[in-house]
C-alpha positions as CSV (number, residue, x, y, z in Angstrom):
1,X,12.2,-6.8,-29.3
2,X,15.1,-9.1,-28.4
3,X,17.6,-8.0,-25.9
4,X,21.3,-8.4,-27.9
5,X,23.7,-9.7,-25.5
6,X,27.2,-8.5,-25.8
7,X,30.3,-10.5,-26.6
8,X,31.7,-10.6,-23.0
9,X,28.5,-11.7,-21.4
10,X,28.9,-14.5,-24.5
11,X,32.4,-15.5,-23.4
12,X,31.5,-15.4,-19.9
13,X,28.8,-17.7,-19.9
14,X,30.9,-20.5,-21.9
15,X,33.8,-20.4,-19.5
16,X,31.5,-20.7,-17.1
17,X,30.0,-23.8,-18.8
18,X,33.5,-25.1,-19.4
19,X,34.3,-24.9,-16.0
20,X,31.5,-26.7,-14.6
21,X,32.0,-29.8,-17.1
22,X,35.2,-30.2,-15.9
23,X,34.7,-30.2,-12.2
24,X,33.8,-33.0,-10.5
25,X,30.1,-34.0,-9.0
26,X,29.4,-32.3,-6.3
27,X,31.0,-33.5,-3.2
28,X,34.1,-35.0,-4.6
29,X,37.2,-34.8,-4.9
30,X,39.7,-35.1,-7.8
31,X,41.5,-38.8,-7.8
32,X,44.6,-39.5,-6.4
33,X,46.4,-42.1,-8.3
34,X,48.7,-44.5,-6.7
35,X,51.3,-47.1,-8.5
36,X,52.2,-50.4,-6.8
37,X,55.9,-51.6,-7.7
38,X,55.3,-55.7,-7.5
39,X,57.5,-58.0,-9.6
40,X,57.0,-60.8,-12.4
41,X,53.6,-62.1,-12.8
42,X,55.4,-65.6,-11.7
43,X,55.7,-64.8,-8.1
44,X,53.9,-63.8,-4.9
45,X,54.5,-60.3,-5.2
46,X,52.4,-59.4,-8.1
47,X,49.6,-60.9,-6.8
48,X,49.8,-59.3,-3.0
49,X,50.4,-56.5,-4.8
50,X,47.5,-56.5,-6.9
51,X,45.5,-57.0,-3.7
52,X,47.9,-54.6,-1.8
53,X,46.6,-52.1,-4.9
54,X,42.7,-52.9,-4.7
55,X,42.6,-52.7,-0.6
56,X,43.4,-49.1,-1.4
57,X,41.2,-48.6,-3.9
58,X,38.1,-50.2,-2.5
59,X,38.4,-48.2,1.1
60,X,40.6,-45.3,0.6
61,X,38.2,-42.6,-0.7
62,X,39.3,-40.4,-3.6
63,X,42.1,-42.8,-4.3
64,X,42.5,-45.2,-6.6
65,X,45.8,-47.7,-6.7
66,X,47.0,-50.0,-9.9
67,X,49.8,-52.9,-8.9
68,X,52.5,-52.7,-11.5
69,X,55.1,-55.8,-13.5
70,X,58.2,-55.0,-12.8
71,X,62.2,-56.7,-12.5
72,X,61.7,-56.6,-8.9
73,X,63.3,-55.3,-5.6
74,X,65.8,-53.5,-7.3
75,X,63.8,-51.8,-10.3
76,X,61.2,-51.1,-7.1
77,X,63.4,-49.3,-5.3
78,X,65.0,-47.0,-8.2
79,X,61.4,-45.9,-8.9
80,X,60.3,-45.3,-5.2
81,X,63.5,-42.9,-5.3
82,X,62.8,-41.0,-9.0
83,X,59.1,-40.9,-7.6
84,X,58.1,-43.1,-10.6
85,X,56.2,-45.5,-8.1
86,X,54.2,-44.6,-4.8
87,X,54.1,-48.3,-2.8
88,X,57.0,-51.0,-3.8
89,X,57.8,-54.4,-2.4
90,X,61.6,-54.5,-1.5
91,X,64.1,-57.2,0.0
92,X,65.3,-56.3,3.3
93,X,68.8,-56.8,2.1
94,X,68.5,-55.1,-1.0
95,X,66.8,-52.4,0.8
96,X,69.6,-52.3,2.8
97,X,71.9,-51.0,0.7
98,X,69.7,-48.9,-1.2
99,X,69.4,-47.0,1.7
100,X,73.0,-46.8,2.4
101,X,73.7,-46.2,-1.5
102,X,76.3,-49.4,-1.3
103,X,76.1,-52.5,-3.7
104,X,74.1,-52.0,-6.8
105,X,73.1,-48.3,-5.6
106,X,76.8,-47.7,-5.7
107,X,76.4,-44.9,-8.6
108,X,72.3,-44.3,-8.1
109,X,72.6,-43.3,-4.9
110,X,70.9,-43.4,-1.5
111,X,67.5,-44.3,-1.8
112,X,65.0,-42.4,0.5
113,X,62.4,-45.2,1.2
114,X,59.8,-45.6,4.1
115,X,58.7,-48.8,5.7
116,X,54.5,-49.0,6.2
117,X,54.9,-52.9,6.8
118,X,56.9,-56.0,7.0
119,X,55.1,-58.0,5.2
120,X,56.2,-61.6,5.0
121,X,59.3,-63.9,4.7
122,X,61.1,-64.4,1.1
123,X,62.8,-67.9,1.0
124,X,65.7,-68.6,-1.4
125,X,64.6,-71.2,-3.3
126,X,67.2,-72.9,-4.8
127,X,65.4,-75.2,-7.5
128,X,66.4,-78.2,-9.6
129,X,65.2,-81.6,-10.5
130,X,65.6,-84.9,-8.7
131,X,67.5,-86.3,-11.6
132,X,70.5,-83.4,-11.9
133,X,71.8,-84.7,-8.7
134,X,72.3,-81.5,-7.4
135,X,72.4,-82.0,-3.4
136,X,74.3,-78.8,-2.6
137,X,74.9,-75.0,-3.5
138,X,78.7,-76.1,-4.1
139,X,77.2,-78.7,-6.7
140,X,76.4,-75.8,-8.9
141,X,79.9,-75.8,-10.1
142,X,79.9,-76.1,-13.7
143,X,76.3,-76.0,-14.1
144,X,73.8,-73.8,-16.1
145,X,72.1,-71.8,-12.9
146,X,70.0,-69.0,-13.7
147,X,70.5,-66.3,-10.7
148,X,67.3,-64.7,-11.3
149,X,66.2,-61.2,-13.4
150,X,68.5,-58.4,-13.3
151,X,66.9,-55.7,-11.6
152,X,65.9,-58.2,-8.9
153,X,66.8,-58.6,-5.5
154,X,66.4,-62.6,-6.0
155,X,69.6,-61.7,-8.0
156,X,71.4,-60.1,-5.0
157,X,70.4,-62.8,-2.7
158,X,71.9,-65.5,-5.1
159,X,75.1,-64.0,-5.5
160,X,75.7,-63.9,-2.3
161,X,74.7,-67.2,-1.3
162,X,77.1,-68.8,-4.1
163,X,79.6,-66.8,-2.5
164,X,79.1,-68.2,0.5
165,X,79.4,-71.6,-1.2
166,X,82.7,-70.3,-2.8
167,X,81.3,-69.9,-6.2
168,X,82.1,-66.8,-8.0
169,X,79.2,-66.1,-10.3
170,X,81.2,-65.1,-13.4
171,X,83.7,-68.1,-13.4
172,X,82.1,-71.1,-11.4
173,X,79.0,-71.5,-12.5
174,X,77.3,-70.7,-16.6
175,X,75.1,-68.1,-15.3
176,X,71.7,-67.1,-16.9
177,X,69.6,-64.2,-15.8
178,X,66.2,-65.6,-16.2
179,X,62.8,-64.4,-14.3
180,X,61.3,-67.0,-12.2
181,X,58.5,-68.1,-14.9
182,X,61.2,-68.3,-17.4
183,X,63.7,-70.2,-15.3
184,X,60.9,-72.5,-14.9
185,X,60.4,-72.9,-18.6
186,X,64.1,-73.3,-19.5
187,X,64.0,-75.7,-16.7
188,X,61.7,-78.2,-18.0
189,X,63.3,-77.5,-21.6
190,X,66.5,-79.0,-19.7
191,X,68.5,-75.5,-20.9
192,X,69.4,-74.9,-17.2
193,X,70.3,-77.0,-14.2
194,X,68.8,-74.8,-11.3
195,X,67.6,-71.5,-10.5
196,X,67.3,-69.2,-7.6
197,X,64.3,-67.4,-6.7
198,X,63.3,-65.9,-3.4
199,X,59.8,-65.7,-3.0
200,X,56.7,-66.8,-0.8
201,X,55.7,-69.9,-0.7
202,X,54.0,-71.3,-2.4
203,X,55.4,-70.0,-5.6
204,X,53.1,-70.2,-8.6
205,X,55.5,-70.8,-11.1
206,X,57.4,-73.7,-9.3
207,X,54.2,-75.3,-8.3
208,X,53.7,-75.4,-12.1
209,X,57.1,-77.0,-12.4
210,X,56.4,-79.6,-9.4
211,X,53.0,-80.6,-11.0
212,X,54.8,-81.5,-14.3
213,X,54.2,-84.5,-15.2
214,X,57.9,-86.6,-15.7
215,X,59.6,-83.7,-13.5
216,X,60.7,-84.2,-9.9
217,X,61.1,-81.1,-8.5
218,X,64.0,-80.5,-5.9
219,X,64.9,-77.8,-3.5
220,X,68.3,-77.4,-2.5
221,X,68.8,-76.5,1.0
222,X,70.8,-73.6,1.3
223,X,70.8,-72.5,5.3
224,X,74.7,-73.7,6.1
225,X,75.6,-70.6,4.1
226,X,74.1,-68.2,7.0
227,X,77.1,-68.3,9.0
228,X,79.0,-66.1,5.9
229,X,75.9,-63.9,5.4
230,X,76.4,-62.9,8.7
231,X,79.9,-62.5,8.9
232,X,79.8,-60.2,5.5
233,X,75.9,-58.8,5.7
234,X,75.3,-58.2,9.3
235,X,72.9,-60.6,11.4
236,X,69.8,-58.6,11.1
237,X,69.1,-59.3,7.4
238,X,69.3,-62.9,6.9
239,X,68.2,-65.8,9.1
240,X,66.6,-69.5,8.2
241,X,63.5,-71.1,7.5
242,X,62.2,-74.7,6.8
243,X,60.2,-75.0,3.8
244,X,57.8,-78.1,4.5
245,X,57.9,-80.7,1.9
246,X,54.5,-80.3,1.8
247,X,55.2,-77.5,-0.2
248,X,55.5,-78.1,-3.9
249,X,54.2,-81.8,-5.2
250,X,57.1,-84.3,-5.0
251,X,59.7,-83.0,-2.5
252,X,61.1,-85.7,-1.0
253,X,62.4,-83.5,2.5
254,X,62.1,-80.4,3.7
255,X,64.4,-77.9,2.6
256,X,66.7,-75.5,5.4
257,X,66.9,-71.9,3.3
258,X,67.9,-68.5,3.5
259,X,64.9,-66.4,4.8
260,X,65.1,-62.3,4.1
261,X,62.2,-60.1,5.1
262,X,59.7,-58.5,2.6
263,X,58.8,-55.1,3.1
264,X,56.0,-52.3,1.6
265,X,57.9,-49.1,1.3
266,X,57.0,-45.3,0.4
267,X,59.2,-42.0,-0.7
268,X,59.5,-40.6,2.2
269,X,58.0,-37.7,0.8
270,X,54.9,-38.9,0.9
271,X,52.1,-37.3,2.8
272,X,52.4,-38.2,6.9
273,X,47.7,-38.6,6.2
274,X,48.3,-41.0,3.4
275,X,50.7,-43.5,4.7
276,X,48.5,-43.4,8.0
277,X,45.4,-44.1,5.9
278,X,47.2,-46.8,3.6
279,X,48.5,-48.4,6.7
280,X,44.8,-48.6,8.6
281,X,43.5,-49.9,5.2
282,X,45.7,-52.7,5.0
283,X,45.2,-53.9,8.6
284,X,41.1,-53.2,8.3
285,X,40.9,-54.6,5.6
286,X,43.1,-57.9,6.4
287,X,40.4,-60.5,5.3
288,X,40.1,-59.7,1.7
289,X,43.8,-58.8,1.4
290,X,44.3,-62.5,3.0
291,X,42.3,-63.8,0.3
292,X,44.8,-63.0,-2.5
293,X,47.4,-65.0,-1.6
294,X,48.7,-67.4,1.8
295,X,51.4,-65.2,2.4
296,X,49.0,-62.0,2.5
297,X,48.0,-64.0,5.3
298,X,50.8,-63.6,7.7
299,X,50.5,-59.6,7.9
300,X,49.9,-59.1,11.9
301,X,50.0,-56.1,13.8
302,X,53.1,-57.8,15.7
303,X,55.2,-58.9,12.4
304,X,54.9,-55.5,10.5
305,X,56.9,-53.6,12.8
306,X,59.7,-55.8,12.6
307,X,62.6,-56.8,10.3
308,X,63.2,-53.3,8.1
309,X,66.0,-52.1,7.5
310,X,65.3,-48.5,7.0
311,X,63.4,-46.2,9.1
312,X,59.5,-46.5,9.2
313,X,57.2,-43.7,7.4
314,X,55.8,-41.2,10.1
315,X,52.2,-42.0,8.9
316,X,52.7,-45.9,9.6
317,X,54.2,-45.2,13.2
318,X,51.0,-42.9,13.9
319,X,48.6,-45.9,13.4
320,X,51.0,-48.9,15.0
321,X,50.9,-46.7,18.3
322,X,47.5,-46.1,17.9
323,X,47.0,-49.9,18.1
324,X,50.1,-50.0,21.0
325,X,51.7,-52.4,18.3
326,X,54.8,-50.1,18.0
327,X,58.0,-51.2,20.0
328,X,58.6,-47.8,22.0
């Protein structure tokens, strides 16, 4: 005769079934999911962070790590403080204020970002054609100059260098905001005259410009304004950089430009064990991160720790000393 089982015993072996469908295999954990705050898919920091993203992913177990489009620098930062964003590339400067809750953090607020690295140099690239005659940033005057997305810290960067020129944004120049793969489109289209972008070199988007055929591709240099930055933005933030002619197809000279530092940032909330580990994977890991791009590169163990503007994460101190690269 069959044994009847009762209704409980019923319920209690399907939860139990539930249950153990939903856990994970044996010997692992649930996934932690990181988001990477890059920038337009037109510059260097989409791609680093893409590789920034897959570093993690490939050696960090139990988390995985997806490199995000954004504005830029200061869209990155406003999701690093609303938690919407775990890793972000930021400007120095623009970090900066974000930090102190000055500038265009004036009504967000402080934001409470970490450094793990510096990464590498952003140059402002002021960009034209050979045939605009544009030899200066005081040459802008009455000209269509794009001043890079809003949201972006290529945007900060360019309104105070025009200052520095003695432009005024709103009144001496027809300003467009434009994102750098744009700005190079309404370049060649002849609908603007220049545009800013800081970036790495080289820059994808104005190496497409520069290998155009019937376009001469110019960058203006931009350094002589340094002396202002100082004066109005501290000396720590800004210095210059030569960008060889080598760089893009048909400059004629090297250009003299603004240089501001680059730099992976966390919520400070974020766990002391994961910036440590994120930190260790990047510098372990170097070679395929290298791969990505030529500024991915650049990352040394003497570099990183140098050039933020806000406080490093606990986690990333932890491994510097551990490879006595921290400056005590």
């Amino acid at each position: 005769m069959m044994k009847r089982v009762g209704l409980p015993a019923i319920l209690t072996v399907a939860l139990f079934g539930v249950v153990a469908a939903c856990a994970p295999p044996s010997g692992r954990g649930l996934t932690q999911r990181l988001s990477v705050a890059t920038g337009g898919t037109g510059g260097v920091y989409y791609p680093y962070g893409g590789g920034v993203a897959q570093v993690i992913s490939d050696h960090i177990d139990g988390v995985e790590a997806t490199a995000e489009v954004t504005a830029g620098t200061v869209d990155n930062l406003k999701f690093i403080a609303n938690q919407g964003a775990d890793l972000a590339f930021a400007l120095a400067d623009s970090l900066d204020d974000a930090a102190a809750g000055r500038g265009v953090f004036a009504d967000f607020g402080t934001v409470p970002a970490r450094a793990i690295a510096v990464l590498y140099d952003n140059l402002n690239q002021l960009v034209t054609l050979e045939r605009k005659g544009i030899e200066t940033v005081a040459d802008l005057r009455d000209r269509v100059v794009s001043t890079g997305a809003p949201g972006s810290g290529t945007e900060i960067t360019a309104v105070r260098v025009l200052e520095a020129a003695g432009l005024s944004p709103g009144t001496d120049i027809r300003q467009q905001s434009l994102g750098v793969s744009e700005s190079v489109d309404a370049l060649k289209d002849d609908k603007i005259d220049a545009f800013f972008w800081s970036g790495g070199i080289p820059t994808g988007a104005v190496l497409d410009l520069a290998s155009t055929p019937g376009r001469t591709v110019k960058l203006v240099s931009n350094a002589d304004t340094l002396p202002f930055l100082h004066e109005h933005h501290g000396d720590s933030v800004y210095h210059g950089v030569t960008i060889p002619r080598i760089t893009y197809p048909g400059m004629a000279d090297d250009a003299e430009v603004v240089g501001v530092a680059n730099v992976l940032v966390a919520h400070e909330a974020m766990s002391e064990d994961l910036a440590y580990r994120i930190t260790q994977a990047l510098f372990e890991h170097h070679d395929q991160l290298a791969a990505v791009h030529a500024e991915a590169a650049k990352l040394s163990l003497e570099s990183a720790v140098l050039g933020s503007t806000v406080p490093f994460h606990a986690g990333a101190i932890r491994y510097y000393r551990e490879q006595n690269a921290w400056p005590e």
